[in-house]
C-alpha positions as CSV (number, residue, x, y, z in Angstrom):
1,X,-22.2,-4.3,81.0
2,X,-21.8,-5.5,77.5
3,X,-23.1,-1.9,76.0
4,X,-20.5,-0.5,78.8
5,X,-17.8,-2.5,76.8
6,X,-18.8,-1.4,73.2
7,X,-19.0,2.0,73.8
8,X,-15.4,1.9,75.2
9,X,-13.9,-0.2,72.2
10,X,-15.7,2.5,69.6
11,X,-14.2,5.5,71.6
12,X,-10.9,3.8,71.9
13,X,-11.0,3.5,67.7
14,X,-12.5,7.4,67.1
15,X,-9.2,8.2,69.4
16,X,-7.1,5.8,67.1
17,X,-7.7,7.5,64.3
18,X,-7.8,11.2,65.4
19,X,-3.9,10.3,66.6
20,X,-3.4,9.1,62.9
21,X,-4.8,11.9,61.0
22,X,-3.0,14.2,63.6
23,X,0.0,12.2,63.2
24,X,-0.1,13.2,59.5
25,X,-1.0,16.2,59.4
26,X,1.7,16.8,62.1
27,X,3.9,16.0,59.4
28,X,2.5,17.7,56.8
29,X,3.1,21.2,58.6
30,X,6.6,19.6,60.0
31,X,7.6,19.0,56.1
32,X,5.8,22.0,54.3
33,X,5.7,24.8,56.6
34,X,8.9,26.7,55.4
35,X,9.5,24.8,52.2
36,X,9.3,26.6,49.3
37,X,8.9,24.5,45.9
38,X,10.9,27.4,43.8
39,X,14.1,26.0,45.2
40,X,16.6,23.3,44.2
41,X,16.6,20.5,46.6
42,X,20.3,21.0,47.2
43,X,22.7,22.9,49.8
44,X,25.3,24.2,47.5
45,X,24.7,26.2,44.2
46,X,27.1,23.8,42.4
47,X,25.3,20.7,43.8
48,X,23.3,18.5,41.2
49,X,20.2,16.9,41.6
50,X,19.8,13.7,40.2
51,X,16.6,12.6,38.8
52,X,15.4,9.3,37.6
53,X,13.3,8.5,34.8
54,X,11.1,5.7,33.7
55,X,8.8,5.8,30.7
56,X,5.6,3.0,31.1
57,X,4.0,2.9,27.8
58,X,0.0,1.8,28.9
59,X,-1.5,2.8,24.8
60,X,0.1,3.3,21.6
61,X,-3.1,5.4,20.4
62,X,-2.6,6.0,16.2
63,X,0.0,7.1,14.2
64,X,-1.7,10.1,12.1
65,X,0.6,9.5,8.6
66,X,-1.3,12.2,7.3
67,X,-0.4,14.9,9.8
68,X,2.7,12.8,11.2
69,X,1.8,12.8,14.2
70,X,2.1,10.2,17.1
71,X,-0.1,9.8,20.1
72,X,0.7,7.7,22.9
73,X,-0.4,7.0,26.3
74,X,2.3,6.6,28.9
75,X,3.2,6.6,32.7
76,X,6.0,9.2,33.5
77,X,7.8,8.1,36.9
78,X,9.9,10.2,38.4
79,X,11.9,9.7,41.6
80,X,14.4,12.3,43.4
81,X,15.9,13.3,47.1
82,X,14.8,16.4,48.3
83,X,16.9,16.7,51.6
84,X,14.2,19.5,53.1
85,X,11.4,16.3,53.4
86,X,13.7,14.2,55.2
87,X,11.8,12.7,58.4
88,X,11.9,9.7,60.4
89,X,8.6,7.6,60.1
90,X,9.3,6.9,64.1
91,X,8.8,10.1,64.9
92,X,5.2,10.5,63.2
93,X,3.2,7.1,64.2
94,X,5.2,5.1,61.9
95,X,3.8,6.8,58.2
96,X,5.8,5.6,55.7
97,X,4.7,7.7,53.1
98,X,3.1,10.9,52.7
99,X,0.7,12.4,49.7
100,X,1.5,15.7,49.0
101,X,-0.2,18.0,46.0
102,X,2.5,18.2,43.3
103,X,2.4,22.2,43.8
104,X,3.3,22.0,46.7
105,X,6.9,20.9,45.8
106,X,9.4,21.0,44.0
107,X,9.6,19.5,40.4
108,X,12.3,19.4,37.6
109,X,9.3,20.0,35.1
110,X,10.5,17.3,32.7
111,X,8.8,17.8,29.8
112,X,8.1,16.5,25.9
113,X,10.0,18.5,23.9
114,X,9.0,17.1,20.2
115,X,5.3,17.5,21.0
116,X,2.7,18.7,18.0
117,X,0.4,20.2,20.1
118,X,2.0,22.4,22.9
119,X,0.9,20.4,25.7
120,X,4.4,20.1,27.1
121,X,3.1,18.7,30.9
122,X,1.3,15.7,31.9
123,X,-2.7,15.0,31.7
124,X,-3.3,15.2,35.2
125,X,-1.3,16.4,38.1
126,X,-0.8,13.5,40.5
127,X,0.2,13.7,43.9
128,X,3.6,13.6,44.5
129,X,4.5,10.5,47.5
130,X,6.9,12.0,50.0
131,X,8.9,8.3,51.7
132,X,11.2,8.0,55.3
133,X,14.6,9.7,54.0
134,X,13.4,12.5,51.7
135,X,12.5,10.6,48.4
136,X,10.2,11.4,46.6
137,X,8.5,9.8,43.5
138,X,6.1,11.3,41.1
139,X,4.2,9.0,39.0
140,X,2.1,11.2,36.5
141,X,-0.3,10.1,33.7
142,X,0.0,11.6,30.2
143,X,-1.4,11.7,26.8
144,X,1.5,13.1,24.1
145,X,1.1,14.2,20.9
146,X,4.3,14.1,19.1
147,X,6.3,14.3,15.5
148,X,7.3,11.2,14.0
149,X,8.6,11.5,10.3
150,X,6.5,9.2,8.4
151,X,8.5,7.2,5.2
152,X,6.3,5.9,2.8
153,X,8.5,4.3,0.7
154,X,7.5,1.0,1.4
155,X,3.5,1.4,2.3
156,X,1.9,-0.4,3.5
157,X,4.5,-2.6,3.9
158,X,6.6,-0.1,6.1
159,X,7.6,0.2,9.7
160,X,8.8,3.7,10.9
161,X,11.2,5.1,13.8
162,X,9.7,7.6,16.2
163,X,10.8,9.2,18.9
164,X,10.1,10.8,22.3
165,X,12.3,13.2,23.6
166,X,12.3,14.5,27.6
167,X,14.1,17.0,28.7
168,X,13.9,19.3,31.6
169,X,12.6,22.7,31.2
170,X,14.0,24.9,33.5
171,X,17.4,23.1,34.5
172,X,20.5,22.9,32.7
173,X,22.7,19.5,32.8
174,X,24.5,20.8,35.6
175,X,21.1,21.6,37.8
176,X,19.6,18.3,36.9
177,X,21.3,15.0,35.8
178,X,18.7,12.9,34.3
179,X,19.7,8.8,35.1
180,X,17.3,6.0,33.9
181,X,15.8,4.0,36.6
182,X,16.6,0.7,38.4
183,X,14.9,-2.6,38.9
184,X,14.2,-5.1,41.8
185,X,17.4,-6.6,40.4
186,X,19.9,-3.8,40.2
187,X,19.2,-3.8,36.3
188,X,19.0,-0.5,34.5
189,X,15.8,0.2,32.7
190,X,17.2,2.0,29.4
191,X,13.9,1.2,27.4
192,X,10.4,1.9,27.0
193,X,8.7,-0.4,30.3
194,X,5.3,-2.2,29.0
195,X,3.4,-3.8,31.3
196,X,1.3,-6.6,29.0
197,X,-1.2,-6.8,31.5
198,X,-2.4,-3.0,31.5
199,X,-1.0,-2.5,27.7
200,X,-3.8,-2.2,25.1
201,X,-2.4,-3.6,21.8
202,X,-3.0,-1.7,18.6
203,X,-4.5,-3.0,15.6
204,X,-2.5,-1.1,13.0
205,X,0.8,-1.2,14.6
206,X,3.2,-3.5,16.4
207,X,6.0,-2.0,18.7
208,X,9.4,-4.3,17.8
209,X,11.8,-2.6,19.9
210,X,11.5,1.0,22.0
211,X,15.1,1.7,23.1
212,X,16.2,4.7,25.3
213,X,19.2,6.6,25.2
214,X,20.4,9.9,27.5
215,X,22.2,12.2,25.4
216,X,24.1,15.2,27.1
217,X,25.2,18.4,25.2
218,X,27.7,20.1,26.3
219,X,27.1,23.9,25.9
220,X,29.8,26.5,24.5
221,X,30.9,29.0,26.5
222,X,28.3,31.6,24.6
223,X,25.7,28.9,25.2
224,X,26.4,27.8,28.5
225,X,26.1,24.6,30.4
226,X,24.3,22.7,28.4
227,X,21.1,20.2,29.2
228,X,20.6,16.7,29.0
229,X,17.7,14.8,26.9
230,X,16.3,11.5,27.3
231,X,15.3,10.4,24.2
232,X,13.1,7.2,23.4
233,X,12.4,5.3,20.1
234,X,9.9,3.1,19.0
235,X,10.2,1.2,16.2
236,X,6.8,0.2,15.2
237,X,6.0,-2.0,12.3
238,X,2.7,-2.0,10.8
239,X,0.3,-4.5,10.2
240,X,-0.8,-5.1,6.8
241,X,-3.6,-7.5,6.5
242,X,-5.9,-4.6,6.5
243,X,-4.5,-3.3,3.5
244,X,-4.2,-6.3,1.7
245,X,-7.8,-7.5,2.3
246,X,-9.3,-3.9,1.1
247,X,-7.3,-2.6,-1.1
248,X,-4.4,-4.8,-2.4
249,X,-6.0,-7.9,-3.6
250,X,-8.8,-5.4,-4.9
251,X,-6.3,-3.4,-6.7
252,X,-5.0,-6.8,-8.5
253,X,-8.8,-8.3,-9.6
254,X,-9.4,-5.2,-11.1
255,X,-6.1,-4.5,-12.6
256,X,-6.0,-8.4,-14.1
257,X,-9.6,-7.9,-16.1
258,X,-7.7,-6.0,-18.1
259,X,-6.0,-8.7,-19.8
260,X,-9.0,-10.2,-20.5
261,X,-9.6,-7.4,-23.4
262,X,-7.2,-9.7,-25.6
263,X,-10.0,-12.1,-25.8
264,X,-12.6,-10.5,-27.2
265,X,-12.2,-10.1,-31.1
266,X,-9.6,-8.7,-33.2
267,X,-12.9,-6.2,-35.2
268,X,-14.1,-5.3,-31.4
269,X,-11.8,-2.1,-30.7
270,X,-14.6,-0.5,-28.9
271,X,-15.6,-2.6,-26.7
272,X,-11.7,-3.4,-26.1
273,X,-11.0,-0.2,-24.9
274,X,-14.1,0.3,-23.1
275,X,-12.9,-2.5,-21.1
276,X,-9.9,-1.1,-20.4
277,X,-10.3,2.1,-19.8
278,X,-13.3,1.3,-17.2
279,X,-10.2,-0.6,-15.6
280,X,-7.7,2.4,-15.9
281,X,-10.5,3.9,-13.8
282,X,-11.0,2.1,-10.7
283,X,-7.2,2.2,-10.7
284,X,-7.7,5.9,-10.9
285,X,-10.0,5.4,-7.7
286,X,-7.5,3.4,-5.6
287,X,-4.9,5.9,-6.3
288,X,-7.1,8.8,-4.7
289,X,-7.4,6.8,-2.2
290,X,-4.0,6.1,-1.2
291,X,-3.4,10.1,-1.6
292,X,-5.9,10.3,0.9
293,X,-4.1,8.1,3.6
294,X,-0.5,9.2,3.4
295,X,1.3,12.6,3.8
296,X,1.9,14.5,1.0
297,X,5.5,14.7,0.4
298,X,7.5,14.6,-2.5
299,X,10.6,12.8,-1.3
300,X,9.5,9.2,-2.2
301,X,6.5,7.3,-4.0
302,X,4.8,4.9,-1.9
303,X,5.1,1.2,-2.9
304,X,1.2,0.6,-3.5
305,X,1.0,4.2,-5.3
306,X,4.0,2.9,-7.1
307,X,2.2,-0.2,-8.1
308,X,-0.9,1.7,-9.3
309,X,0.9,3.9,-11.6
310,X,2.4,-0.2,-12.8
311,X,-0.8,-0.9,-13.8
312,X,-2.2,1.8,-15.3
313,X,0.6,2.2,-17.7
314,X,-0.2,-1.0,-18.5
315,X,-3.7,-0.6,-18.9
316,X,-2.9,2.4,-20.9
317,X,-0.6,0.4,-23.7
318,X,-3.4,-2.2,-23.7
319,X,-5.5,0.8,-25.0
320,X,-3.4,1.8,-27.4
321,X,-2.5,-2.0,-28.6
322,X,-6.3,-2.2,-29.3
323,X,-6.6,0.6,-31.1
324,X,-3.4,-0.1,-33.1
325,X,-5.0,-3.9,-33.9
326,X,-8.1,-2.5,-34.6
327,X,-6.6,-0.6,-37.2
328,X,-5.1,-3.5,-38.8
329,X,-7.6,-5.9,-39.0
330,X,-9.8,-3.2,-40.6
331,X,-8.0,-2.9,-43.4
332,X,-8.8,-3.6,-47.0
333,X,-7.2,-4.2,-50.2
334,X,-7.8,-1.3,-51.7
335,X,-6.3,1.1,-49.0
336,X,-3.0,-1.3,-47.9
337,X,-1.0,-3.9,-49.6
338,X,0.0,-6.9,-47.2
339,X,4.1,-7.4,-47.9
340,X,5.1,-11.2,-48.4
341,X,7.5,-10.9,-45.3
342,X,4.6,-9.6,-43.1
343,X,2.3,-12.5,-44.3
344,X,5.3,-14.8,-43.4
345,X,5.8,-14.0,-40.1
346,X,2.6,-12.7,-38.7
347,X,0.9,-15.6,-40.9
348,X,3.2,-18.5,-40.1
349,X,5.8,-18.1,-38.7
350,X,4.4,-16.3,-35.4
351,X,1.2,-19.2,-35.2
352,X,4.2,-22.0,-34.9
353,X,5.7,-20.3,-32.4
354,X,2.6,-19.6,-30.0
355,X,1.3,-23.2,-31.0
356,X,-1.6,-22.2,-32.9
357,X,-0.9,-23.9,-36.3
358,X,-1.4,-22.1,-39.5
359,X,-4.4,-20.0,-40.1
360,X,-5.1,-21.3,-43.4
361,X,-4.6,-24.7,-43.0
362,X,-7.3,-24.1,-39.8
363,X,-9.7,-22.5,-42.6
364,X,-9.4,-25.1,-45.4
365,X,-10.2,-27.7,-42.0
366,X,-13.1,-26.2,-41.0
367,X,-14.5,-24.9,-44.5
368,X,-17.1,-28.2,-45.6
369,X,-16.0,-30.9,-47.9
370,X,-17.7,-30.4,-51.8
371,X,-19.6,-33.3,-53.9
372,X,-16.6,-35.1,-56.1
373,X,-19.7,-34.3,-59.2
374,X,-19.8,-30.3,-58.0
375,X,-16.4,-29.9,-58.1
376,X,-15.4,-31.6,-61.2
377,X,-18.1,-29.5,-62.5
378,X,-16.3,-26.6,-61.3
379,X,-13.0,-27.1,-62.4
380,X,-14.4,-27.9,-66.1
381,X,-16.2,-24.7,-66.3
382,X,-12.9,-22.9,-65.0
383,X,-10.9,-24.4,-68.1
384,X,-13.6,-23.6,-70.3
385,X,-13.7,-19.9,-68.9
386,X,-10.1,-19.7,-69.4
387,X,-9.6,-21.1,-72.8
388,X,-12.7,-20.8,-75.4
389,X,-13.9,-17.6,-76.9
390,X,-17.2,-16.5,-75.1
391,X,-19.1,-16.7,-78.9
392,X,-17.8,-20.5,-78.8
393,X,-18.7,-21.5,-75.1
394,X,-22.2,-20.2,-75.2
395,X,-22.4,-23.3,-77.7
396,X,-20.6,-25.2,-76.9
397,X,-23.0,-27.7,-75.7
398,X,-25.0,-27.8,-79.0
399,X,-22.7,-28.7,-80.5
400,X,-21.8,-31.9,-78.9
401,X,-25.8,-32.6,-78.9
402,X,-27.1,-31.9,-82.5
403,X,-23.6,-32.9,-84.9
404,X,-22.7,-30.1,-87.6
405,X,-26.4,-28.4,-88.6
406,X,-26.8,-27.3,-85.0
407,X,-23.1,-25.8,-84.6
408,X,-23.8,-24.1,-87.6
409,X,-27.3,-22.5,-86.4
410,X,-25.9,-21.8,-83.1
411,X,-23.2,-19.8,-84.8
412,X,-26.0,-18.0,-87.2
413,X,-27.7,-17.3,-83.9
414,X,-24.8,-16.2,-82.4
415,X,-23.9,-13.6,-85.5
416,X,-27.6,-12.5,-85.7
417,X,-28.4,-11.7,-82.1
418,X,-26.3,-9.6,-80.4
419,X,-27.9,-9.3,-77.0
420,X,-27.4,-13.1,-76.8
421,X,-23.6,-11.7,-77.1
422,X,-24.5,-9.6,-74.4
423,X,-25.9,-11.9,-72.3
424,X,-22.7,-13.7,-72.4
425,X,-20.7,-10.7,-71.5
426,X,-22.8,-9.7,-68.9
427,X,-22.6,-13.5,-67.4
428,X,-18.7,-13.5,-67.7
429,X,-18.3,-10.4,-66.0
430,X,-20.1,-11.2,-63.1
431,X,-18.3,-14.2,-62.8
432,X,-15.3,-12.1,-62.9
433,X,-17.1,-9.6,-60.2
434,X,-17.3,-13.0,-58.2
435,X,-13.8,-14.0,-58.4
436,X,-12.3,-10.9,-57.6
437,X,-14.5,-10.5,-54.4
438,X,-13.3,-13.4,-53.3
439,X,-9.9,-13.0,-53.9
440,X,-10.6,-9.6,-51.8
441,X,-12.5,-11.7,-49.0
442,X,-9.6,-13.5,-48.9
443,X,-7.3,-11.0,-48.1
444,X,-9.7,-8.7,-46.0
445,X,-9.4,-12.1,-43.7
446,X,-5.4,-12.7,-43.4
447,X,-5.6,-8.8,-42.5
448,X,-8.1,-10.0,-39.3
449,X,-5.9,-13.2,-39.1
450,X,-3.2,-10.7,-38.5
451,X,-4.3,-8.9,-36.3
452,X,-5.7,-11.9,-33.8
453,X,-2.0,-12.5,-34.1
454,X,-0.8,-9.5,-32.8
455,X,-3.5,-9.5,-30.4
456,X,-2.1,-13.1,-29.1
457,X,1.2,-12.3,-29.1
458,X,0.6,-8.7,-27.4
459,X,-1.1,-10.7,-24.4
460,X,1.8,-12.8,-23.9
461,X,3.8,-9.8,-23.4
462,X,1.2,-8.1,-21.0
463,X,0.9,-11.7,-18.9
464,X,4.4,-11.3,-18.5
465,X,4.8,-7.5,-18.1
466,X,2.2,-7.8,-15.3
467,X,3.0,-11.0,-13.9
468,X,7.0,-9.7,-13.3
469,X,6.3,-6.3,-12.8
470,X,3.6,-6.9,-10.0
471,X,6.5,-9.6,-8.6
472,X,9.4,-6.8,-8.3
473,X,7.2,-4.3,-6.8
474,X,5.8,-6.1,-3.7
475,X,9.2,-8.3,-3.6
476,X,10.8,-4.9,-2.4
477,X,8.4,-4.9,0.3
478,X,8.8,-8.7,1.4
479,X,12.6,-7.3,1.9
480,X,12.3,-4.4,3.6
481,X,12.0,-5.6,7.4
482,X,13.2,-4.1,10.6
483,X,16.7,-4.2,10.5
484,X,18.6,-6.8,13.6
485,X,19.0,-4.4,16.6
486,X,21.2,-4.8,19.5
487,X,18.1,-3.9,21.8
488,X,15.7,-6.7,23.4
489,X,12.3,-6.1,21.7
490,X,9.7,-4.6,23.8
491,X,6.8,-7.2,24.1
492,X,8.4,-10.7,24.7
């Protein structure tokens, strides 16, 4: 009895669902028999077919600077009355909807227009749902390639404006109006729909607002009717941590070592501009780069390659600074004479100013302190050297010691032997050797004083050079935000 029962409740389901399928198939012939998908869903020629459009953005894939090219991922639903589907769900078992291949009917064939890549249709050709009443939606998946104008004025600190334009293919404005959507609420949906849930964020870019507009051109009569586009912007700004962390703060380290030339000393020119130019470089490096990343277009200079070019002019007068303070603290008596106005302003007037004291004053400090017997000793001899004939100081001594008869034997002695005479000569004449490489020391070292005084004063200058020039250039990028549109932004 039981089996009896169970056999009579699974025949009683087969039947069930045979009278479905039949039910939809039923109405699969009743709909598509004599329909043919070449035709206008209208009854009168001059009848328009409205269509409306909603744009769900599921991806924004990458923004290609280099080839200016944007590929995005989006949802293309589109809805439409066709009055030759029109059935009544009581008269088929209640089916509310019915799936239909999308070649089977008709379609406005709205498609990108700015694409890069001549796909013009969708990724995959979804079935088009038939409803009670004759509407039909159409909810596609696609993958578009399109141009986007890339400005590079302020990378990568930057934010561009692309754009999406749909338009139909085949039908004029007058064969097909194209009409945004409308929500639960009765709200038009004029912008870019992102669902946050199924919307994979990008790590480069940020979408601030993704407007739509519907633009209809009215054609001449030699170009007739017209058409109608619906055209979609995203305003993306991009996210520049990436670029700060690799290649700005980079760019800065390396381009602030070359200040550090000016401490090295005033005789090392070579190793100065070693330094420097193994600086001018990497900056070189990071300039190739940048040329790598963005398009190449001559109608503006990006901010970071604008920065480089900063720096390595910079780096480049540093160069030529060393060489020129090279040149002047190898210099010598004998090939330049120092003027008095030079001395007093590279020589004391400029170390007041910059805090450093007199040089001299610094070298008499720092030179040790002489016996009181030494120097006395010194000055004697000096006033000797000055004022008694050589003959008389090279007896001077004698004199003092042994009274008259040794003055007058030293004098013999002196008029008898004349290499003693020479001897003397020979003795002042190094002495006079000695004093005049002194004197020279003494100016070969106010011409290296001079230059470490140019070399302090010409860091000063690059400090600040670098320190406000650096501060102009990115201060043009702290200002250059996405302007206040009247648009709600896109992801809330």
């Amino acid at each position: 009895m039981a089996g009896t029962l169970l056999s009579a409740l699974l025949l009683l389901q087969l039947l069930g669902r045979g009278e479905g399928k039949n039910e939809e198939l039923r109405l699969y012939h009743h709909l598509l028999d004599d329909y043919d998908p070449g035709r206008r869903p209208v009854q009168k020629p001059e009848d328009t077919v409205t269509v409306t459009l909603k744009v769900t953005l599921t991806n924004l894939i990458s923004l290609n600077e280099k080839e200016e090219t944007l590929t995005t991922s989006v949802w293309i639903g589109i809805d439409w009355h066709d009055y030759r589907l029109n059935y009544s769900k009581g008269d088929f078992g209640g089916i509310e909807t019915l799936r239909v291949p999308s070649e089977l009917v008709w379609l406005p064939e709205i498609v990108l227009e700015n694409n890069i890549d001549g796909q013009f249709g969708v990724a995959y050709e979804a079935n088009v749902l038939v409803s009670e009443g004759g509407y039909v939606s159409w909810l596609p998946p696609a993958i578009y390639r399109s141009i986007c104008a890339v400005e590079v004025t302020y990378f990568p600190f930057d934010w561009q404006n692309c754009s999406l334009v749909f338009r139909s293919q085949t039908y004029n404005a007058e064969e097909v109006e194209l009409v945004f959507a409308v929500d639960d609420d009765g709200d038009t949906i004029s912008n870019i729909d992102i669902d946050t849930e199924a919307y994979t964020e990008n790590g480069e870019w940020a979408i601030d607002f993704c407007p739509g507009v519907i633009r209809r051109h009215d054609g001449g009569s030699n170009d007739g009717p017209g058409d109608t586009e619906v055209i979609y912007t995203l305003i993306i700004r991009r996210k520049p941590l990436f670029y700060v962390i690799n290649i700005i703060v980079p760019c800065v380290l390396i381009s602030g070592l070359v200040l550090l030339a000016y401490f090295l000393p005033a005789q090392a020119g070579g190793q100065k501009c070693t330094v420097s130019i193994n600086v001018l470089l990497a900056q070189t490096v990071f300039l190739f780069l940048i040329a790598q990343k963005i398009p190449e277009t001559s109608l503006s200079v990006p901010l970071l390659g604008r920065y480089l070019i900063f720096v390595m002019v910079v780096a480049t007068l540093i160069v030529m600074n060393c060489v020129i303070v090279l040149n002047v603290s190898c210099r010598t008596p004998t090939t330049h004479a120092m003027s008095p106005r030079l001395r007093h302003v590279l020589l004391e007037l400029l170390p007041q100013l910059l805090g450093s004291g007199a040089p001299s004053e610094v070298s008499r400090a720092a030179s040790p302190p002489r016996r009181a017997s030494s120097l006395g000793l010194l000055l004697r001899a000096e006033e000797l050297i000055l004022k008694k004939p050589r003959s008389e100081l090279m007896f001077e001594g004698q004199r003092y010691r042994h009274r008259t008869w040794t003055a007058a034997l030293c004098q013999t002695l002196g008029a008898a032997a004349p290499e003693i005479r020479c001897c003397v000569d020979a003795v002042n004449f190094v002495a006079e050797s000695t004093r005049d490489q002194e004197a020279t020391g003494e100016e070969v070292s106010d011409w290296v004083r001079m230059g470490k005084a140019l070399d302090n004063i010409c860091f000063w200058a690059a400090l600040v050079l670098f320190l406000v020039g650096s501060s102009l250039i990115f201060l043009g990028a702290y200002f250059n935000q996405v302007p206040e549109l009247p648009y709600p932004p896109c992801m809330l």
